[in-house]
N, C-alpha and C positions, 0 to 999 in steps of 0.2 A: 504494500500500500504506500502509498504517495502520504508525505506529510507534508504541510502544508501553513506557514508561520502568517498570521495575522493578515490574510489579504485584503487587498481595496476593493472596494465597492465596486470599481469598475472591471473586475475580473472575474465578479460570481458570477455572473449570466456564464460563462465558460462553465468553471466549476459545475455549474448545475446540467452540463449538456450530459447526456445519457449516452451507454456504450452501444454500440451497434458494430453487429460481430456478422460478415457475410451474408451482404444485402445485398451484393452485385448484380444479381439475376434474380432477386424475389418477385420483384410485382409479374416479371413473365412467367415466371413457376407456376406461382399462385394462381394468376391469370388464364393462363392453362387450364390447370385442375377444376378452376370454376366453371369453365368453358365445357371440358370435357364432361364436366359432370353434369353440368346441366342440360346438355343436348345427349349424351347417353345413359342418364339414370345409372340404375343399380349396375350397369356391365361398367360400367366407369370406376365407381366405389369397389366393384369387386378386384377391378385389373390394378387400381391405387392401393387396395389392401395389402395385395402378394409386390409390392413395387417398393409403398414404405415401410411395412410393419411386417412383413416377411412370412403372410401366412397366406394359405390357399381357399376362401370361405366358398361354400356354398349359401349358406343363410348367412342374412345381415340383422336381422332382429335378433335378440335374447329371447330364448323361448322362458316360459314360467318353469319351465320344470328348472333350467340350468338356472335360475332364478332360487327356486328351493333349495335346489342343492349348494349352489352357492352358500346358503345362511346355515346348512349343517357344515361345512367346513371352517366356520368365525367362529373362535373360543370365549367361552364364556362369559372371559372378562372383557375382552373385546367388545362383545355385542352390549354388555354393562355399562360401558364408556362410549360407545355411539348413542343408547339411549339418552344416558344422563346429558349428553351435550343435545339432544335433540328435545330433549324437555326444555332444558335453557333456553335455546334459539327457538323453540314453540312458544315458551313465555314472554320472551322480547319479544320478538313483531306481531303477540297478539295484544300488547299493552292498546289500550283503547284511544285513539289520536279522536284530535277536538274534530266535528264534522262542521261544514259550512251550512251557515245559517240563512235560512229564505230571508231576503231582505226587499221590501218594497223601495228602488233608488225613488224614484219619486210617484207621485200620486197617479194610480193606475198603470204601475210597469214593476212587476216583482222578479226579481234575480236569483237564481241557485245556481250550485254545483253538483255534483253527484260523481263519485267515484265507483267505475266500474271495471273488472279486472279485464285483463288483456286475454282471447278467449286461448290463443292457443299460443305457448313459449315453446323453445328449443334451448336448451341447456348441454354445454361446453364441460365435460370433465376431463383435464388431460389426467393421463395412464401409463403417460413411459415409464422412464425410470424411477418415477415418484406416483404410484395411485394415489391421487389427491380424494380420496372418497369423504374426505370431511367438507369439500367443495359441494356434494350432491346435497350435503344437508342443508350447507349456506344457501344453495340456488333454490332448491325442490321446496322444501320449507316455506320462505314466505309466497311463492306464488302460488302453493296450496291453499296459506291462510289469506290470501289476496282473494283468490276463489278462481283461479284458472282452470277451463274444463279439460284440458288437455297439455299436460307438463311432458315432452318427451329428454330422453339425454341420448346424447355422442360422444362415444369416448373408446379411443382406440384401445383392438386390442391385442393380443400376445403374440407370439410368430406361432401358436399353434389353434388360435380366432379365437380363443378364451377373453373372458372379459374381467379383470381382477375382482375376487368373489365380495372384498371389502366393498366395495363401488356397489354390488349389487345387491346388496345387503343395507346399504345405506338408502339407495335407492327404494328396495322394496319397505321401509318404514318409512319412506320421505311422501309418500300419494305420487312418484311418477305412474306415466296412464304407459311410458313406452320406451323400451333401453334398445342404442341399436351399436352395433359395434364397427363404428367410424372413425377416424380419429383426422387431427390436421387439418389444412384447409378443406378438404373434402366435403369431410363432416357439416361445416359451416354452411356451403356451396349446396350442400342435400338439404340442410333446416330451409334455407332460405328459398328454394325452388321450388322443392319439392320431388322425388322419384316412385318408381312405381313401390317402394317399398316404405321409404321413408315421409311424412307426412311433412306438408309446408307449412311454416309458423309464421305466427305474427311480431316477431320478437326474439334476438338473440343473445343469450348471454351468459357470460362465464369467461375465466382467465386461456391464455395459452400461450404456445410459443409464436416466434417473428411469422410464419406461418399462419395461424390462426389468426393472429392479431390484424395482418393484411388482407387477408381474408375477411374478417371482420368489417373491415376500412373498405372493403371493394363491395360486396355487396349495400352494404349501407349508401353508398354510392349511386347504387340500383334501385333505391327507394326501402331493401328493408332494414329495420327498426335493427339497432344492438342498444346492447345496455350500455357502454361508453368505451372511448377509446384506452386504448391500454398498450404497456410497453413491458418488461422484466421486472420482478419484484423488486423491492429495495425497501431499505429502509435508512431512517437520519435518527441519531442519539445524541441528545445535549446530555454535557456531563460536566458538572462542577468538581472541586477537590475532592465533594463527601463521596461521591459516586464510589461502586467496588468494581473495580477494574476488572475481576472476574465473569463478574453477570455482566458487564458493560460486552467483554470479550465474546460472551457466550451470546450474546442477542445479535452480534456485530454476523458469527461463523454460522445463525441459527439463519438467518438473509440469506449469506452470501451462496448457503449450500440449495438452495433452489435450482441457478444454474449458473452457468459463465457466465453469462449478458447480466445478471443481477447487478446490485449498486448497493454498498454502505456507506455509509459517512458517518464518524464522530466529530461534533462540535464541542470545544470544550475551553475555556478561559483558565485551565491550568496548564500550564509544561509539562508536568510529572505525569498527569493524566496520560498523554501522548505514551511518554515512555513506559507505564506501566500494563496501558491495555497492548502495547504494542508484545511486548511479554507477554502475555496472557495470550495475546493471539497466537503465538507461537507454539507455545505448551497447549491449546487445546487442538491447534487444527492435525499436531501429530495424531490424534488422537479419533479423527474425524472417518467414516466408511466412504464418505464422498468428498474424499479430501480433495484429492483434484479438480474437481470442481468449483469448490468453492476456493480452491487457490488463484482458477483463473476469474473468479467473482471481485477478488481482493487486486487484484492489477486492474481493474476497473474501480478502484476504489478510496479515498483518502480519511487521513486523520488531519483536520483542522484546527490550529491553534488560533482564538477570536481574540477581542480585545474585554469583551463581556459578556454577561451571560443576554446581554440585549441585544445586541450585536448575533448572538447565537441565534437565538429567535427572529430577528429581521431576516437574518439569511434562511433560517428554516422554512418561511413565508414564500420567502422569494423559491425554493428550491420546490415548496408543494410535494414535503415526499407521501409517500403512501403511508408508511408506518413513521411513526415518531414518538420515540421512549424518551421523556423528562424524568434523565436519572440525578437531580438534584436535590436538596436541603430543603428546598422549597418549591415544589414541581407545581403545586397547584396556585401560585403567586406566577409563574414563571408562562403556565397555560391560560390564562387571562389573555394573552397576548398571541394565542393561536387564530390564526386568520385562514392556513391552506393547509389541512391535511387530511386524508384518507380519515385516519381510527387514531387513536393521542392514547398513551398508556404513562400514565404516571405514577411515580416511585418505584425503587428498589424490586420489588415486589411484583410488579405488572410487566412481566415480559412478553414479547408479543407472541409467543407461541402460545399462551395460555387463550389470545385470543383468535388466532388461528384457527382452536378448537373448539371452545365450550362455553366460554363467556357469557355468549349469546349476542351482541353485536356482529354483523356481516365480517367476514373477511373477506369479499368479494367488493374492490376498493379501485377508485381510478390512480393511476403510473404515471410516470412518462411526466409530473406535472400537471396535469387534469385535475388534480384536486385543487385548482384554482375554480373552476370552473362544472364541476362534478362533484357529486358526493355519493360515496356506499351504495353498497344494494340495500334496499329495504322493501315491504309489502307495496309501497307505492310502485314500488320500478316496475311493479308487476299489476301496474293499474293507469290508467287513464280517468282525467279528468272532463265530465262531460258538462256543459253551461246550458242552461235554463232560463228562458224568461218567456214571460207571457203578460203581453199587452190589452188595457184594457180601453174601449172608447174615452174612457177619462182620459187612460192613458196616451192615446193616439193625440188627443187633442191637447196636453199638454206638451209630449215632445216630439211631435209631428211636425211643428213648422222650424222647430232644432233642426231636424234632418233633412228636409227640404232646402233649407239655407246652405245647410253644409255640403251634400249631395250635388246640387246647383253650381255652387261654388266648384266642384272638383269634375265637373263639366260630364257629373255622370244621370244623363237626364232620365234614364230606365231607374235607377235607385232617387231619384227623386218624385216618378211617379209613381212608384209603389207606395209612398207616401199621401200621396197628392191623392190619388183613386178614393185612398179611405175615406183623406178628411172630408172629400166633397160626399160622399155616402152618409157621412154621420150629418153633414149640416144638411143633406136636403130630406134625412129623416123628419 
């Protein structure tokens, strides 16, 4: 990792540019794949199976029996710790949000909203190296409790078309209606189309690699719906003197092992801080099963020395990272002053892997920066807001010659007589 003494203001926009590892040829890959998949359906998905994931499929859906059997192979304690995290994440996004209230704007024209769930999603679980099957909870979860009539997932699988048993396991307590075994841009390219096998959604969403993510970006392109842009995990940690260089080290290796393209950054208003997480890093990652990886995560990656712990925060603003640990003295004096980020875990204690899994807040968080602009998955993402009004003759005649004037004015003479029709109906009643 890069260390990095006190920089100027005019050099964080650098700082905060994100790694990008073998883009040369993605949007025509990508572009391809989408092409192909979507003018040849299922024989596409099936000849992309055996191309990147190295297996021969005849069926593309999970049947229910490999579904059952799937949940006799998760041990006991396993399936103990998906539920208890699936209670959690069932209790957050059913907590009750204020609803919008009929409001008459003025005399004879009353206004609402109404929130209604999105009918049909496609949900994104990647399955390489890492079965993310705690992602099926985060996704499947609230757009059940959103009230989606049809939840399917995509999620590649093994070189022998096995679909990892944990994923389907999570999935079959989460209300998906559909598991199909896709993975990559493909996958995306099939939610978004639609094939003879695979059903078209109204909405995409869930994390992936530079693959899915352009994928994500191209179809969206094409008019449909993703849940937001996104780039390689990361995370940013302010650290004062009190911080334990240890847990500092351990939340830094717990990021970086996602994948190579990932991003850490410590901020920290101490010298010693530097030198001692740097230590720490050192002694844990020998220790790490995916050590190489998250070593080439750490050459993407620095330790910042600021001038203050406000200074730390101003840049954390500016970098919008996904995850950010205030491991300070005073973390929640310090989080006052949070403006851009994914999910905020503060003190010693709140590591972001705790919330990864069970917490019950999303981990399904905008990247890349977007959390300026973006926020988390929640029961909304999985809902649409719909507007209500209903005009009454009072109505009409009080802001009937409003829109007339205005209509008029913008030389739009068909939206002015839509007005105009009434009001003469109501005066020559």
């Amino acid at each position: 990792m890069k260390t990095i003494i006190r920089p100027e203001k005019i050099v964080w926009q650098e700082l905060c540019r994100r790694p990008v590892i073998g883009t040369a040829n993605l949007d025509v890959q990508v572009k391809e794949i989408i092409n192909q998949t979507r003018l040849r359906g299922d024989t596409a998905l099936i000849e992309f199976s055996e191309k990147f994931d190295g297996c021969a499929l005849t069926e593309l859906q999970v049947s229910d029996d490999e579904i059952d059997e799937a949940a006799k192979t998760v041990p006991d304690k396993l399936k103990s710790a998906i539920n208890s995290a699936r209670r959690n994440i069932e209790f957050f996004h059913s907590l009750p949000v204020k609803g919008s209230k009929v409001a008459e704007i003025t005399k004879g024209v009353t206004c609402w909203s109404r929130e209604i769930a999105i009918e049909k999603v496609g949900l994104y679980v990647p399955g390489g190296s890492a079965p993310l099957f705690s992602t099926v909870l985060m996704l499947a979860l609230p757009a059940r409790i959103a009230g989606c009539h049809e939840i399917i997932v995509c999620t590649p699988p093994d070189s022998n078309g096995a679909v990892n048993p944990l994923i389907l396991y999570a999935a079959s307590v989460s209300g998906v209606t559909g598991i199909y075994r896709i993975g990559g841009a493909q996958a995306i390219a099939a939610m978004a189309y639609g094939t003879r096998t695979v059903p078209r959604v109204h909405k995409i969403f869930g994390p992936g690699n530079q693959f899915v993510t352009k994928a994500k970006e191209l179809v969206q392109a094409d008019g449909i719906a993703i849940d937001m842009p996104a780039g390689p995990s990361e995370v940013l940690i302010i650290a004062d003197g009190f911080a334990n260089p240890e847990f500092v080290a351990a939340d830094l290796l717990a990021q970086a092992e996602h994948g190579p393209d990932s991003q850490v950054i410590m901020l920290t208003d101490n010298s010693m801080m530097i030198d001692s997480v740097t230590a720490e890093l050192n002694l844990q990652l020998s220790r790490l099963k995916r050590k190489e990886i998250a070593e080439r995560a750490l050459d993407n990656s620095c330790l910042i020395l600021m001038n203050s712990l406000d200074d730390c925060m101003e840049f954390s603003n500016h970098y919008a990272p996904e995850h950010l640990i205030i491991a300070t003295s005073d973390p929640s004096t310090l989080a006052a002053g949070v403006i851009n980020a994914g999910s905020v875990f503060l003190g010693e204690f709140s590591c972001e892997s705790i919330g990864d899994y069970a917490s019950g807040p999303n981990h399904t968080l905008p990247t890349n920066g977007y959390a300026k602009s973006y926020s988390g998955l929640s029961n909304e993402s999985f809902m649409k807001k719909v507007f209500f009004q209903e005009v009454t003759k009072d109505g009409m005649i009080s802001l009937g010659p409003v829109v007339e004037a205005m209509a008029g004015a913008e030389m739009l003479d068909a939206h002015q007589n839509a007005v105009t029709v009434r009001l003469k109906a109501i005066n020559n009643e």
